[in-house]
N, C-alpha and C positions, 0 to 999 in steps of 0.2 A: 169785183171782190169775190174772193173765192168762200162764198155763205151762204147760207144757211137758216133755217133747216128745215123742211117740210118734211120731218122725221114720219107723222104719221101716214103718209100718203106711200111714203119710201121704201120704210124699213123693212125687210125679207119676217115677216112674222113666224114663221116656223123656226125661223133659226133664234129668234128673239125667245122663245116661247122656250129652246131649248137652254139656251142660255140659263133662264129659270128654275128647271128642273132640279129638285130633291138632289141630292151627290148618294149614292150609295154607299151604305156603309160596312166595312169589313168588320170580323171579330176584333175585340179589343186585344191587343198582344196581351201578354203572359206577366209581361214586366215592361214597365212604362215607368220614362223618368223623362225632366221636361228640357234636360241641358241640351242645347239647341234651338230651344223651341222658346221663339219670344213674341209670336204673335197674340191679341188679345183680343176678347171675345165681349163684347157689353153685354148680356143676355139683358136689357132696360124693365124691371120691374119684374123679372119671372119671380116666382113663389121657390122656397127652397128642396121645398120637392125635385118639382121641374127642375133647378139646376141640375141637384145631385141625378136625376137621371140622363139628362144630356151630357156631364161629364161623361158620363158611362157609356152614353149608347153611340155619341156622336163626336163631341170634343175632342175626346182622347184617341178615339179611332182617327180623329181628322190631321191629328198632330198641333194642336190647338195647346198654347203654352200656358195659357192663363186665361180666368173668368173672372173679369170684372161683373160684381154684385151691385144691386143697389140697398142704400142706405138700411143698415137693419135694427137701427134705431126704435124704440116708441117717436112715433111723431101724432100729429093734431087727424083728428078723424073726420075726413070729407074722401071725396071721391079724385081728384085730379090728383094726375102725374106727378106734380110738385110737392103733397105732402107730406112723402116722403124727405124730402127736405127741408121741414119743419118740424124740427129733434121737440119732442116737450119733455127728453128724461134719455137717461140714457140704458135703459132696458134692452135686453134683445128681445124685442117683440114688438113683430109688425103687422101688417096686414099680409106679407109673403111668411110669415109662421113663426114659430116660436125658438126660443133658446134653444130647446134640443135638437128640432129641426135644423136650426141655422148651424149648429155644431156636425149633425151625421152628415149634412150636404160637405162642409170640408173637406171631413175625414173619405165619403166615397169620390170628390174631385181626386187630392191626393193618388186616393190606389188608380183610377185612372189616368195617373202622372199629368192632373191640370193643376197648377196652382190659381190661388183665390187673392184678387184684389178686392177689397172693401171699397166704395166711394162714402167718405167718412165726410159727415156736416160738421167742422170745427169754429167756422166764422161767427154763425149764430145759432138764434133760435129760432118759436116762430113768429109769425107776425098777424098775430092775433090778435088787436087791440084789447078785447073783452074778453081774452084768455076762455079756458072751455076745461073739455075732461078730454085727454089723448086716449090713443086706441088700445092700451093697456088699462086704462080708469084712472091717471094719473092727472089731477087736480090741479091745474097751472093759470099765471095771467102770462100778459106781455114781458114783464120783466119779473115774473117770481116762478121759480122751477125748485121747490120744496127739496130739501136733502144734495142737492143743486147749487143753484144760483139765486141771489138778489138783486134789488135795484143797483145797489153797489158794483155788481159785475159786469155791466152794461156800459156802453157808450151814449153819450146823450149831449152829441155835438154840438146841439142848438143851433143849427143852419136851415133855414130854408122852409121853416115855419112847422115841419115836420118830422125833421131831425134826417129828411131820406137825402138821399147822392142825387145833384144834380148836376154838377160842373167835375167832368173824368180828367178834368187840365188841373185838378186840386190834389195833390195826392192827401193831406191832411181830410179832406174830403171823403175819397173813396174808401180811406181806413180806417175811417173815425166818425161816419154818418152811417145809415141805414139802406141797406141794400132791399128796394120795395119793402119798406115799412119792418124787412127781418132784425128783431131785436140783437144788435151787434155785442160781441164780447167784446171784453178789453183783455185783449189777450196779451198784453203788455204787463197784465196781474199774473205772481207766480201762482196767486190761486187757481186762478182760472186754466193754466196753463195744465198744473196738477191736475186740475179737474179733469183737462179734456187727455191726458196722457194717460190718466188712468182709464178711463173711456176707452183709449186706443190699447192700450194692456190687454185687459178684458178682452176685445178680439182676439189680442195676440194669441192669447190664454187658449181660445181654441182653436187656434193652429191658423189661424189668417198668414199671407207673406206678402202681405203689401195694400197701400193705401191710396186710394185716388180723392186727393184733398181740394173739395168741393170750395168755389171763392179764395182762392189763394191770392189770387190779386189784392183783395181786400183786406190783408192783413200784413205788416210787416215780414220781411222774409225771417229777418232777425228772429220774429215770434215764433215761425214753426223750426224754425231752426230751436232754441229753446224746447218745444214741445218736443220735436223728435228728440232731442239730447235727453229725456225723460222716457222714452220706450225702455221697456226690459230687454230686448233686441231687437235686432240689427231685419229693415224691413225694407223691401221696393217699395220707394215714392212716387207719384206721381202728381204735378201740380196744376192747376187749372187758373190758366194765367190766359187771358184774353189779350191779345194784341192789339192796342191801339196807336195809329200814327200819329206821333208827336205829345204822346201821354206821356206823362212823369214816369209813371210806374211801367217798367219794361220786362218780360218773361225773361229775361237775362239773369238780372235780381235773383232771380229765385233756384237758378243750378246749382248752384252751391246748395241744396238741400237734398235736391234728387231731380228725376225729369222733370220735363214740363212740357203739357201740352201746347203744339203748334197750330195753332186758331187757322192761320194764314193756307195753311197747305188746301185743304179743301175748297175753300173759296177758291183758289189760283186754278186747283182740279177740275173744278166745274165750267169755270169761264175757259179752258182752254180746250174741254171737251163741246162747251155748247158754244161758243160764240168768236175761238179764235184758235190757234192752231195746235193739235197733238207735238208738232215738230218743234216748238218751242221746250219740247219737256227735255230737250238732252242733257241739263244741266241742272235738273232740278233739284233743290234741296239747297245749300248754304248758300249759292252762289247768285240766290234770291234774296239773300237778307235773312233766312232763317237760321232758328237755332242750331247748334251743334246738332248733328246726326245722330251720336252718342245720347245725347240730354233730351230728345225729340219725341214724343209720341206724337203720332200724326192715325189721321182719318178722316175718310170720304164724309161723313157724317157721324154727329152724337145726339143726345136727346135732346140740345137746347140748339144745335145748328139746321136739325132737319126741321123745326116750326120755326127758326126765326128767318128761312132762306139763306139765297145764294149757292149754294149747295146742291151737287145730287141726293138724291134718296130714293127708298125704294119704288117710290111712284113713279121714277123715271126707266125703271125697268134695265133693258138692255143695255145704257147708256151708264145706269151704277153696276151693273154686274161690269162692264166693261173697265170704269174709272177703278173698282176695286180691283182686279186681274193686274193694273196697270200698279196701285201701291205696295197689291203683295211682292209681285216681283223686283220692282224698283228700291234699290238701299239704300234709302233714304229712312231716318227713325226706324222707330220703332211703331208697327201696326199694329191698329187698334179698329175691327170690324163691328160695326153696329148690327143689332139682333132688337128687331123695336115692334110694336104692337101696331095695328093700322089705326090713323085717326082721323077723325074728319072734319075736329076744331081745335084749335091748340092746348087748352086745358084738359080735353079729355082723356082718363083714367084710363088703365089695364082692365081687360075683360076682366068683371070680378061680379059678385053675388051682391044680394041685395043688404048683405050688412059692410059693401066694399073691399072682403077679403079676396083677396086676389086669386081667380082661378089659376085650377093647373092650367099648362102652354100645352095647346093643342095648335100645332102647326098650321099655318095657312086658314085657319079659322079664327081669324080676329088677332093672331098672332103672325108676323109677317115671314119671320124666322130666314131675314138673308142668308145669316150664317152656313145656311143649308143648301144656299143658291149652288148648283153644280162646279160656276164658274170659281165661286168663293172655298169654297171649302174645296176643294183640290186647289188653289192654287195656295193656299197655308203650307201643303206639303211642298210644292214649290218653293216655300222660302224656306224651309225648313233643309231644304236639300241645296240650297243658293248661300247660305251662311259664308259670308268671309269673301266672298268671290266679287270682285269688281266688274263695272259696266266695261263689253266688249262690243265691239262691233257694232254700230250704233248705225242706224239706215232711218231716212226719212224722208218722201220726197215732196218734202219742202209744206205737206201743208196735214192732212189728217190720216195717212199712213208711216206709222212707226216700227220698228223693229232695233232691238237689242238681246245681246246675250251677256249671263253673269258667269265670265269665264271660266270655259269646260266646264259650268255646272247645269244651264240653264240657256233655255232660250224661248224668248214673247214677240210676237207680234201682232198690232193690232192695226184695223183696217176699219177706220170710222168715216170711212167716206162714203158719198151715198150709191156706190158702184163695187162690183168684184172688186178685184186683185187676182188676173190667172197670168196663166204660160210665165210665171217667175220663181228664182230661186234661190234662196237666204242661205247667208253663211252663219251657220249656229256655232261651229267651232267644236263640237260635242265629238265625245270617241264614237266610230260608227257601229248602227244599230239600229235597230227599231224600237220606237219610243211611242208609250200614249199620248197623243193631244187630250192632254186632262182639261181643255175646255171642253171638251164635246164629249169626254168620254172619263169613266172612274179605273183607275189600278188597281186591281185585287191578286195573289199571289200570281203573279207573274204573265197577268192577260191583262188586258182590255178591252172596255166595254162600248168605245167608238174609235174613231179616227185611229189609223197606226201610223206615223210622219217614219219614216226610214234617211237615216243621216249616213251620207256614203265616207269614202273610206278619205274622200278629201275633207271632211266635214261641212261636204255643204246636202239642202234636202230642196225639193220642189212642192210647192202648197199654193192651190186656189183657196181665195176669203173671200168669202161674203162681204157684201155692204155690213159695215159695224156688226163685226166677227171679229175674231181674234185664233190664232194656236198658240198653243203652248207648250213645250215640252223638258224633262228636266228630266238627270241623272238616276233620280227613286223613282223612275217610270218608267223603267227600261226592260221591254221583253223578253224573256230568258230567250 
């Protein structure tokens, strides 16, 4: 059997190490607008500071479509990841900053043409049995959220001795019990529904264009269908629908509202980079059972797949710089690049001070900042310059070296094996010219900053790879 993988004995470390490396960033253009540009950016728990200056300094120069934020809710005041999604009120004001903060980071994404996705907590509350004071001083129990909600608003299934999900083969179950003890709405109530639209308003209010709706599985599609029929306008969706084989409730459900996150792509990413063949990818995307392409957000990893496994993440280094190279350029969904903090137990919190307010994001100090990975952030312009263009030329032989191009716009090739790749030559199909390998090297007005691949006048080029290396090259990287 053709396996695998005594990666760390293997791997050419210099080239892994560059893989790694920061992307350079050029001045922000003049004028930035994001039509084209549909890639997404999690930046997982930065402070609104820190966003609004990465729009600025790096996002927008990257060609980065959108910033997914997290939760900017009042939630319950402790230290881990999670309590952020533990709403006790619906205040703009977090541990990542306040109202007006959370309002100037929009307006400066905007001028650096990023739009802002919100991941909005609409299912519940929190799950606090003995209720506390949230991190605005906001006076709550389990089920009474003052000016808010009461017991009356609540689900109180009576299953299972604690009212929590334990049988996902139930759908009356998963939508109508306690997702770990989080006090569930009934969002089946027009109140409730009002409640959480006007919630969602208020974002809109300062300029938000889209929502990443936390637990969608758990609630009737119908209901946010309902909620969203309550917006003041018209917003990118996005749902958080878990795939489960042979569950009632199926991510399908839920298109009819807007996207929906595909669980499956990542896990299928991982197992074929670590344990079974790259050459299996040529088909990848519907013809696996997944959602429409159109309806799809897909990614290597989020903030509940990189702790709960299966999955790459940034601890695997070269291997997710790699897996990511391979979904920017591949059109399949829509991408969605994780930007996560380093942790080294699964509840643990964003770098923050000792009253848990979240510091600013200092890169590569407690903050992990893929986004920045060389490989990653130049290949966003990749797809930004691949929009529209179908799978060409597709090469593989037969086990963990891959090659495709996204015709006349683009062209990837990746070499995950644990050997070179020399004296061979790819047909890109690209107009001839010299082009950057923007894995190894950044575009800036009309140079580069490593590797130059030259595509002759037949459209084919000649290129040695490394053991798990990859080139790349595309149309907005071409040498004057």
């Amino acid at each position: 059997m053709h396996r695998r993988r005594c990666r760390s004995a293997i791997l050419a470390l210099g080239m892994i190490a560059s893989l790694l490396l920061p992307t350079a960033v050029a001045a922000p253009p003049a004028s930035a607008a994001t039509s084209g540009k549909k890639v997404i950016v999690q930046l997982f728990e930065w402070n609104w500071a820190s966003v609004a200056s990465e729009c600025t300094n790096v996002l927008g120069p990257k060609g980065y479509g959108y910033v997914q934020v997290s939760p900017p809710q009042e939630h319950v005041n402790a230290n881990p990841w999670w309590v952020a999604y533990q709403p006790v009120s619906y205040q703009i004001e977090s541990r990542k900053g306040t109202r007006a903060q959370f309002q100037s980071m929009v307006t400066t994404c905007h001028n650096a043409g990023v739009k802002v996705i919100v991941d909005t907590v609409v299912n519940h509350m929190s799950g606090q049995d003995n209720g506390g004071t949230g991190w605005a001083g906001t006076t709550y129990g389990h089920y009474s959220y003052p000016g808010n909600y009461g017991w009356q608003d609540f689900h109180h299934c009576g299953r299972n001795g604690n009212d929590d999900i334990s049988n996902y083969n139930d759908r009356y179950e998963v939508q109508n019990c306690e997702l770990v003890n989080l006090a569930d709405l009934a969002t089946e109530s027009d109140y409730v529904r009002t409640r959480l639209a006007t919630y969602m308003n208020d974002l809109l209010s300062l300029g938000v264009d889209g929502f990443r709706l936390d637990a969608s599985k758990h609630m009737p599609a119908a209901d946010i269908a309902a909620i969203k029929g309550k917006l003041s306008r018209s917003a990118y969706i996005v749902q958080e629908v878990i795939y489960g084989a042979g569950e009632p409730i199926q991510p399908t459900e839920y298109t009819g509202n807007g996207d929906v996150h595909e669980f499956r792509y990542g896990k299928d990413l991982a197992r074929m980079f670590n344990s079974e063949r790259l050459a299996y990818l040529k088909n990848f995307g519907e013809p696996w059972g997944y959602l429409p392409s159109s309806q799809a957000v897909v990614f290597t990893d989020n903030h509940d797949t990189q702790r709960d496994g299966g999955v790459l993440t940034y601890q695997d280094r070269g291997e997710y710089a790699l897996a990511n190279a391979f979904m920017l350029a591949w059109p399949y969904g829509t991408p969605a690049v994780m930007s996560s903090f380093t942790f080294s137990s699964k509840d643990q919190g964003p770098p923050s001070d000792a009253s848990n307010r979240v510091l600013n994001t200092t890169c590569y100090s407690g903050w992990e900042c893929e986004h920045r990975w060389r490989v990653i952030a130049n290949m966003v312009a990749f797809n930004n310059a691949t929009q529209g263009a179908g799978v060409a030329n597709w090469y593989d032989n037969g086990y963990q070296h891959i090659a495709f191009s996204r015709a006349g716009k683009g062209y990837l090739s990746i070499n995950d094996e644990d050997f070179a790749i020399t004296g061979r030559s790819y047909y890109a199909g690209l107009p001839a010219g010299r082009y950057c390998d923007v894995i190894h090297g950044d575009f800036s007005n009309g140079s580069c900053s490593g590797p130059v691949i030259t595509v002759g006048s037949n459209g084919w080029f000649a290129a040695n790879i490394n053991a798990h290396d990859a080139v790349a090259i595309h149309v907005g990287a071409k040498l004057a």
